[in-house]
FIKE-786497 format. One record per residue: residue in one letter; x, y, z of N, C-alpha, C, O, CB in turn. Coordinates in steps of 0.05 Angstrom, whole numbers, plus 5000, padded with zeros to 4 digits. Glycine has a CB too. Example, Ala and Ser with C-alpha at 12.3 -4.5 7.8 and 13.67 -1.06 7.14 Angstrom:
BEGIN
A526448865156524649105156526449345156528549345169522649115181/S525749555142527349795143525850015157526850235161528249885114/
END
This chain:
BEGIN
X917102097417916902287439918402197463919602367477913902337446/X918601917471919401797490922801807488923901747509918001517488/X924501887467926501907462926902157471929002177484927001837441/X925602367468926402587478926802627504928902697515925202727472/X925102587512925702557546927902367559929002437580923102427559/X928502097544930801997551934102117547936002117562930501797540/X933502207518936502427508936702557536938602527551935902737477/X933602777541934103027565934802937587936103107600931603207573/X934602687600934802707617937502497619938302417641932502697628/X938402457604941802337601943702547601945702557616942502177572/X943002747581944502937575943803127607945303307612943603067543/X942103067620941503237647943803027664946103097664937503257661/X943402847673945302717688949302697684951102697701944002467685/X949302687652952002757655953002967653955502977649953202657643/X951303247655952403447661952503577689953703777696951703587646/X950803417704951103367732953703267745954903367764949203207738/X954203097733955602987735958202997732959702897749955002897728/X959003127711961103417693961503557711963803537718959803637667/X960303697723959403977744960703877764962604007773956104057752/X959803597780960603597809963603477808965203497827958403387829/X964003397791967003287795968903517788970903537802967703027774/X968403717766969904037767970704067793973004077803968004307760/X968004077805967704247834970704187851972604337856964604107856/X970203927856971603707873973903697854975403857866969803397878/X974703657842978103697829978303907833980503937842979203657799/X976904187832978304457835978904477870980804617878976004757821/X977604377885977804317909975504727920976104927933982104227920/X973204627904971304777910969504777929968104947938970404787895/X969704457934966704377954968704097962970403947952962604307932/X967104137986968603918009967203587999964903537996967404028051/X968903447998969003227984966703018001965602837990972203127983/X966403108030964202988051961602998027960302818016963503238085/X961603298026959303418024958103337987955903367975960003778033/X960203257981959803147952957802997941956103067924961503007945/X958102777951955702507945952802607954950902547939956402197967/X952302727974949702837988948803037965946403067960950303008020/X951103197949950603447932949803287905948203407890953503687929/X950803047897950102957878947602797878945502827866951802867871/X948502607896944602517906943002737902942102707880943902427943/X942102947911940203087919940003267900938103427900940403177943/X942303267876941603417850940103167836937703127836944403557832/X942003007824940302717808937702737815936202827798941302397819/X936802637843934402567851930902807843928502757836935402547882/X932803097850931103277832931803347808930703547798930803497841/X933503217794932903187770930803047751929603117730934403127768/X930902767774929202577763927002667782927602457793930102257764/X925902727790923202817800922103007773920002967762923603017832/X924303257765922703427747922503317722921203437705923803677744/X923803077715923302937690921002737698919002767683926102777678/X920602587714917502467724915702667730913402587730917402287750/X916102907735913403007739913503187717912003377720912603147766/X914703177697914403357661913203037656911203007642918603517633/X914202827665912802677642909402497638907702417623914902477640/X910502517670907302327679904402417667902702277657906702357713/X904702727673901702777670901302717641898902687635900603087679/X903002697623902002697595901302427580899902387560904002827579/X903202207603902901977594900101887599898702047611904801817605/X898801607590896701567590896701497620898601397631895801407571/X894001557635893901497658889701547666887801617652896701727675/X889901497685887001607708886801867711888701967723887001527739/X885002007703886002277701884002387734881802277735884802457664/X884502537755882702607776879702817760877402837768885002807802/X880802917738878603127741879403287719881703367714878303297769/X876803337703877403537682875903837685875203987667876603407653/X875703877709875604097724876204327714878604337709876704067743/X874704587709876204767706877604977738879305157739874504917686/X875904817762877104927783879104797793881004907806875504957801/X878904537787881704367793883804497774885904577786881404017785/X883704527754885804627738887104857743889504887741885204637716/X884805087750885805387759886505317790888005487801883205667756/X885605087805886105077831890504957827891905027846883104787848/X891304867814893604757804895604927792897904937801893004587786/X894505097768895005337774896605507791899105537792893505377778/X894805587802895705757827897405697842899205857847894105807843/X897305397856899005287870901205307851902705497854898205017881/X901605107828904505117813905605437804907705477792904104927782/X903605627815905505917807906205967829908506047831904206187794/X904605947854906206087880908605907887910506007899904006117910/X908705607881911605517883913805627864916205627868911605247878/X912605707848915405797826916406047832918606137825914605817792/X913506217853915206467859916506507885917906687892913706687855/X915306227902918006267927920306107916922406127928917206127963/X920105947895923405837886924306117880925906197896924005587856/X923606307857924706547853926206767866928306887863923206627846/X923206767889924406917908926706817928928106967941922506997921/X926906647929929406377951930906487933931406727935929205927954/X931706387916934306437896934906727893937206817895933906297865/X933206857889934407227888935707277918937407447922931107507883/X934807147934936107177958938107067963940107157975935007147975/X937806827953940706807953943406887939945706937947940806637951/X942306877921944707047897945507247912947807297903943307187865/X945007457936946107597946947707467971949307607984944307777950/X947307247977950007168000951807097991952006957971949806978019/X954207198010956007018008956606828025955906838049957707118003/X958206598013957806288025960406228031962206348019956506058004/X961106028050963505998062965205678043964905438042962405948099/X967105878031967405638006966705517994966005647975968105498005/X965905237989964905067972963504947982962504757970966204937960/X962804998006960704848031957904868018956504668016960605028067/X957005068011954105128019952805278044950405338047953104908021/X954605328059954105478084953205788085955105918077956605458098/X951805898089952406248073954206268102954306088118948706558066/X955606548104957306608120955606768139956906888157959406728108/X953306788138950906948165947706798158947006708136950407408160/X946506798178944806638177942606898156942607138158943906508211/X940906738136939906988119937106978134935606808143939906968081/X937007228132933807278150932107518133930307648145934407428190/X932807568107931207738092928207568076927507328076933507878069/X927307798063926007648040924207448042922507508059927607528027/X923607158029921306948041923406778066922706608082920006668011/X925806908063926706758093926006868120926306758142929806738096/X924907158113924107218144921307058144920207098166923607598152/X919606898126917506778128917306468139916006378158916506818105/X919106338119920006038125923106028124924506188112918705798102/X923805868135926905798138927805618113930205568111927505628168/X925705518092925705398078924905428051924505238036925005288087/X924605708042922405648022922105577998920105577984921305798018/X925305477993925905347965924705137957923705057936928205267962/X925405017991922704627986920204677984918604527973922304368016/X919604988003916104988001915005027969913104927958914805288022/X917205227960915905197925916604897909914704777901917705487903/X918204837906919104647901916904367907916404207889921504667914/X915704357939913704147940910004307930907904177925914003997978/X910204567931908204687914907804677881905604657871908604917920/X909904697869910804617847909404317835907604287819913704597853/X911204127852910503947842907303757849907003527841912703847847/X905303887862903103837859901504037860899704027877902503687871/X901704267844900504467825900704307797898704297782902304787825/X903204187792903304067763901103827761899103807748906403947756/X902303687778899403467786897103517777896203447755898503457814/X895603687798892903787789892903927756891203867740892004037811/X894404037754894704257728893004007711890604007706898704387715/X894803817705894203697679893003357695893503147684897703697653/X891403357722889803157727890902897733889602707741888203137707/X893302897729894002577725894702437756896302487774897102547701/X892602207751893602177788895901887792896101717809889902077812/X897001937773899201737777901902017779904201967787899401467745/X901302177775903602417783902102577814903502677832903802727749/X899202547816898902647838899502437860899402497884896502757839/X900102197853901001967883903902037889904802097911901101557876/X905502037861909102097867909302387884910702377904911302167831/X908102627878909002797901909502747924911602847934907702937905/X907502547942908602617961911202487967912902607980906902597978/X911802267958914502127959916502337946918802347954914501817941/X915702507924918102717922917902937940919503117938918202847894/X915902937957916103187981916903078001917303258017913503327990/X917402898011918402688027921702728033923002788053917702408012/X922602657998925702687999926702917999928902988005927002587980/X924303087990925503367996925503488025927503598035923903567979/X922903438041924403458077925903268086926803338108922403438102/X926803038078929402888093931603048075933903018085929502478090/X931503168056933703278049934403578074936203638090933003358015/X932303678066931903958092933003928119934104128128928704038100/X932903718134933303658160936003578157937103638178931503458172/X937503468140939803448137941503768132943803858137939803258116/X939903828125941004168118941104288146943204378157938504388095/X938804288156937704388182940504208207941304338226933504258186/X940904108205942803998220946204138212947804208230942403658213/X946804158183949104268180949204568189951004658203949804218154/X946604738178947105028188946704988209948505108220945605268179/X945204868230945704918251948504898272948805008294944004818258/X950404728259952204678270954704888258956704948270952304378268/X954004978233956505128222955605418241957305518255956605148179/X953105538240952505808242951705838274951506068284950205898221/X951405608289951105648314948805738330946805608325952605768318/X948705888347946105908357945506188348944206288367945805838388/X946006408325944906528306943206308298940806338304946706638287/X943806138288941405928274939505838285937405768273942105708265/X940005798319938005668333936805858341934505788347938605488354/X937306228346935706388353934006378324931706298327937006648364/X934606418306933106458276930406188279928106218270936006388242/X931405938295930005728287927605638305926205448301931805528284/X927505908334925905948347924006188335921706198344927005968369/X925006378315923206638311922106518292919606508295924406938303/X922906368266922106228241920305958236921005758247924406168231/X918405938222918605568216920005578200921205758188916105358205/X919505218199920905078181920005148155921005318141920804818185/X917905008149916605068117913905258126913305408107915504718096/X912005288149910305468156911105718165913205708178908905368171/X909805968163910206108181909206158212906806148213909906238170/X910106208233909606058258907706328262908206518248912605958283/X905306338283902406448282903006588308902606448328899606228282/X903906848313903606998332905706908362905206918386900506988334/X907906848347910006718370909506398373911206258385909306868402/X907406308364907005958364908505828357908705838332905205838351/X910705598372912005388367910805178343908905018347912405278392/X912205218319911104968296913604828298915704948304910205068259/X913404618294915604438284917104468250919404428242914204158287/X914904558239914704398220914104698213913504758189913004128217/
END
């Protein structure tokens, strides 16, 4: 079993890998922006192969709960449906070359909610799975994989703000970050 997961996740890295160097010889994506694009694919790569693998391995389990489990659940579906919804929205922009930039700041959809909501499913995701199947050696790694996923964000949050201007900073006063802000209330976060 342990082989399988090693094949997947080899065969996941060198096609990562395949992918970003296309990019960058076709002169698709700015060569800055490269290493950050590959870090931050790899890295959730290997997050979704540690958190497919952990809970199954032998471990401490938190709880064989059936409310913990439907409580995990829930959480791991409402992340999968703001990744869904993030990505249907995006599939409708268009983006300023190979940057990653969209060419207007997007304000439809779960982006009129969070400015973020790919990471919010994404760190929902990964401790919905947690709970799902109990294992608390996958429920300690989340937060270190929710971690890299907001120092990834703030790095983002720094480029649109500088490519899109203060469209972005008006958007970044109406919006949170990963919350939605409560009746005009300043969140950070």
């Amino acid at each position: 079993m342990m082989w399988i997961y090693l094949i997947f996740l080899f065969s996941l890295l060198v096609s990562v890998f395949i992918t970003w160097k296309t990019e960058i010889r076709e002169k698709k994506m700015d060569i800055r922006l490269a290493g950050v694009a590959i870090g931050s694919t790899l890295a959730r790569a290997l997050a979704f192969f540690v958190i497919a693998y952990l809970p199954v391995m032998g471990q401490p389990r938190i709880s064989r709960s059936v409310l913990v489990t439907a409580l995990g659940t829930i959480i791991m579906l409402f992340g999968a449906f703001c990744i869904v919804a993030a990505t249907r929205e995006l599939s409708k922009t268009t983006f300023r070359g190979g940057k990653g930039i969209p060419e207007k700041v997007i304000t439809t959809g779960p982006y009129s909610v969070v400015r973020h909501p790919a990471t919010v499913g994404f760190a929902c995701a990964y401790v919905g799975w947690s709970l799902l199947w109990g294992g608390l050696y996958a429920l300690y790694l989340a937060p270190v994989l929710i971690i890299g996923l907001v120092i990834e964000t703030f790095w983002e949050e720094k480029n649109l703000e500088k490519a899109l201007g203060d469209e972005y900073k008006e958007y970044k006063q109406r919006v949170g970050m990963f919350f939605p802000k409560i009746r005009g209330r300043s969140t950070y976060i």
